[in-house]
C-alpha positions in Angstrom: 6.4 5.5 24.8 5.3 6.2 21.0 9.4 5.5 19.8 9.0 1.9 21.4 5.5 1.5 20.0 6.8 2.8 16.7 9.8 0.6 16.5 7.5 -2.4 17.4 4.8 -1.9 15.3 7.0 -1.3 12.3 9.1 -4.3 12.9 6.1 -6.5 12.8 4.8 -5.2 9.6 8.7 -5.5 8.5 8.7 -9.1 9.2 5.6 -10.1 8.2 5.1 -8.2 4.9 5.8 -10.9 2.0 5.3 -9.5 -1.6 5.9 -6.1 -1.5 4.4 -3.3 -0.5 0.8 -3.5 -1.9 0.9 -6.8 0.6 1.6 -5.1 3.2 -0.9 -2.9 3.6 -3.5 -4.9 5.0 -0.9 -5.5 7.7 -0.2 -1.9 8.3 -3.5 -0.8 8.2 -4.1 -3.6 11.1 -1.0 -2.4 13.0 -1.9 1.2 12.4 -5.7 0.7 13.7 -4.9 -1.4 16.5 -2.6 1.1 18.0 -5.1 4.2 17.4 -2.5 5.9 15.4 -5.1 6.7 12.8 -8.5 6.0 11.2 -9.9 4.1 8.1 -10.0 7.5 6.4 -6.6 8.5 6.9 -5.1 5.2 6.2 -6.9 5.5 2.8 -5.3 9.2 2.2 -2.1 7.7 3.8 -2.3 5.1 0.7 -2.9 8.0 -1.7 -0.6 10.1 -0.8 2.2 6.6 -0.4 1.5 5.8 -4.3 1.8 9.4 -5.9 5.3 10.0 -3.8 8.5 8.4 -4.9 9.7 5.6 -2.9 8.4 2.3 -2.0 5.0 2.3 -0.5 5.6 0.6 2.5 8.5 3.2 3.5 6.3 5.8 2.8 3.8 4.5 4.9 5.9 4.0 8.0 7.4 7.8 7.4 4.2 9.2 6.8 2.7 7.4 10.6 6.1 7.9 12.1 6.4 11.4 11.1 2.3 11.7 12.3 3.0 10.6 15.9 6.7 10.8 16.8 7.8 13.7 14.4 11.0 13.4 12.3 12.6 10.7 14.9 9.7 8.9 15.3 9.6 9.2 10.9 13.6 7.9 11.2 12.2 5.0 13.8 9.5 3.8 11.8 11.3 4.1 8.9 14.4 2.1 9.6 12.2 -0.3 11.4 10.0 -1.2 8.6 13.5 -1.6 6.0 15.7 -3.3 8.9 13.7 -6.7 8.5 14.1 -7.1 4.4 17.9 -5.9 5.1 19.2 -8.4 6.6 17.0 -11.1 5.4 18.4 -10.1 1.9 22.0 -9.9 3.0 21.7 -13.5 4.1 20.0 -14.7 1.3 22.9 -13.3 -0.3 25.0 -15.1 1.6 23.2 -18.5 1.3 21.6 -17.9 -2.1 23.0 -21.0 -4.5 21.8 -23.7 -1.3 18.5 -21.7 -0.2 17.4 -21.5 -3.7 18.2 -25.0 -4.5 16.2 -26.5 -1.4 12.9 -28.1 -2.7 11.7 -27.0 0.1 11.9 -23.4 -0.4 10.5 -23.4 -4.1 7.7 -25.6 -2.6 7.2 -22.5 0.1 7.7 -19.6 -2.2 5.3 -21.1 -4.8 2.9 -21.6 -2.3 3.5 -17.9 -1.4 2.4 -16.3 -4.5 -1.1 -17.2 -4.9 -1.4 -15.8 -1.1 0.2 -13.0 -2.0 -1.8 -12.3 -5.5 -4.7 -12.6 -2.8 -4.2 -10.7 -0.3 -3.2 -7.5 -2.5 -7.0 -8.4 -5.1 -8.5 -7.8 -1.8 -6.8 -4.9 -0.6 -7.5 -3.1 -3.7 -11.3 -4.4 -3.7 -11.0 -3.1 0.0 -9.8 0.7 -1.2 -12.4 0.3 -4.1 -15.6 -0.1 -1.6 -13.8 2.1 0.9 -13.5 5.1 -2.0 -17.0 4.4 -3.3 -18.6 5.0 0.3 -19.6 1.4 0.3 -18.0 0.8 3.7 -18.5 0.9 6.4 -21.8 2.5 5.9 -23.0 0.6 3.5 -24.3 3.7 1.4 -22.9 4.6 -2.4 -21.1 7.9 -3.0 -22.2 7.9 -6.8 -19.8 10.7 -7.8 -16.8 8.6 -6.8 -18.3 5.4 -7.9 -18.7 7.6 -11.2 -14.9 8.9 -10.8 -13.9 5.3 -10.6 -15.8 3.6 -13.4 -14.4 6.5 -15.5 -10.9 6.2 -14.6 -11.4 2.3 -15.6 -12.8 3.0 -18.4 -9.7 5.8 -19.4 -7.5 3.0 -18.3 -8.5 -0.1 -20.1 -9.6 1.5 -23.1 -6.2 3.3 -23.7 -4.9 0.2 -23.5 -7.6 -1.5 -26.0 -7.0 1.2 -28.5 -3.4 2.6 -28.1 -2.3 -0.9 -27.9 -0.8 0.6 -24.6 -2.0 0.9 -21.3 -1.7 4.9 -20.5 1.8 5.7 -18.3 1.3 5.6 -14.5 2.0 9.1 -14.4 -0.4 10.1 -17.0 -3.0 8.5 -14.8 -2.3 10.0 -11.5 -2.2 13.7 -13.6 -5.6 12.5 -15.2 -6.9 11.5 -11.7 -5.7 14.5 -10.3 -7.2 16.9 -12.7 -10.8 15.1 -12.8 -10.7 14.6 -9.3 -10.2 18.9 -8.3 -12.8 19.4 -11.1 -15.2 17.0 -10.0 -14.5 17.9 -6.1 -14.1 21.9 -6.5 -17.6 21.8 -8.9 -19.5 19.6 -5.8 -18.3 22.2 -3.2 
């Protein structure tokens, strides 16, 4: 039953997701492959369409799949699934905050976490980079993305070399947007 499978799939990712959402979607994307909800390409323009809606990523994600297979319950299931972990783990640490934080123990383990963490998101974006340049799985180059890419980098960094200011989030996305229809509507 895909409301089980939903419900199951999401509460792994839920409670094995540590720093954030960009962290967690290596672990979605496994949990969505593994379950033939959907393909590499999908999951890429699932990942897309995640970081140019409001809302944490993760949540998005889980809608977005939930909504996919199981319509708007199996959206609700995945949903509350993916959130219900980080809930109550939060409203313990609540709870327990002044002796959890205090435990060597627990610094040791959370400092420990974060080079993991900074890790495991470098490769994901790496991942999306050779994934949007048609370097995998193929192993050929799609040189007007790669272009796209090395020209969004370029807008990026500079702006931030010679405004003193790295360009707003949302003037990038409109930037990316706009090159990306011209660039795409021109090739077809």
């Amino acid at each position: 039953m895909i409301y089980l499978d939903l419900l199951l799939g999401f509460l792994e990712v839920g409670l094995f997701s540590f720093g954030g959402g960009y962290a967690a979607i290596p672990l979605i994307r496994d949990v969505v492959l593994s379950r033939g909800w959907l393909d590499d390409e999908a999951i890429t323009y699932m990942i897309a369409v995640s970081e140019s809606t409001p809302g944490p990523i993760m949540v998005n994600m889980a809608t977005y799949v939930g909504s996919v297979k199981g319509g708007a319950l199996g959206a609700v299931i995945a949903t509350t699934a993916v959130v219900l972990p980080a809930f109550a783990i939060i409203i313990l640490i609540m709870v327990l905050l002044k002796k959890f934080m205090q435990n060597k123990f627990v610094k040791a383990a959370m400092d420990g976490l974060k080079p993991c963490i900074i890790g495991i998101i470098l490769s994901t974006g790496l991942f999306m980079i050779a994934n949007n340049v048609g370097i995998l799985p193929s192993f050929s180059v799609n040189l007007l993305t790669l272009c796209l890419t090395a020209g969004l980098a370029v807008v990026y960094f500079g702006s931030r070399i010679f405004m003193k200011k790295g360009l707003s989030p949302i003037a990038l996305i409109l930037i990316s947007a706009v090159v990306g229809i011209v660039a795409y509507g021109v090739k077809q």
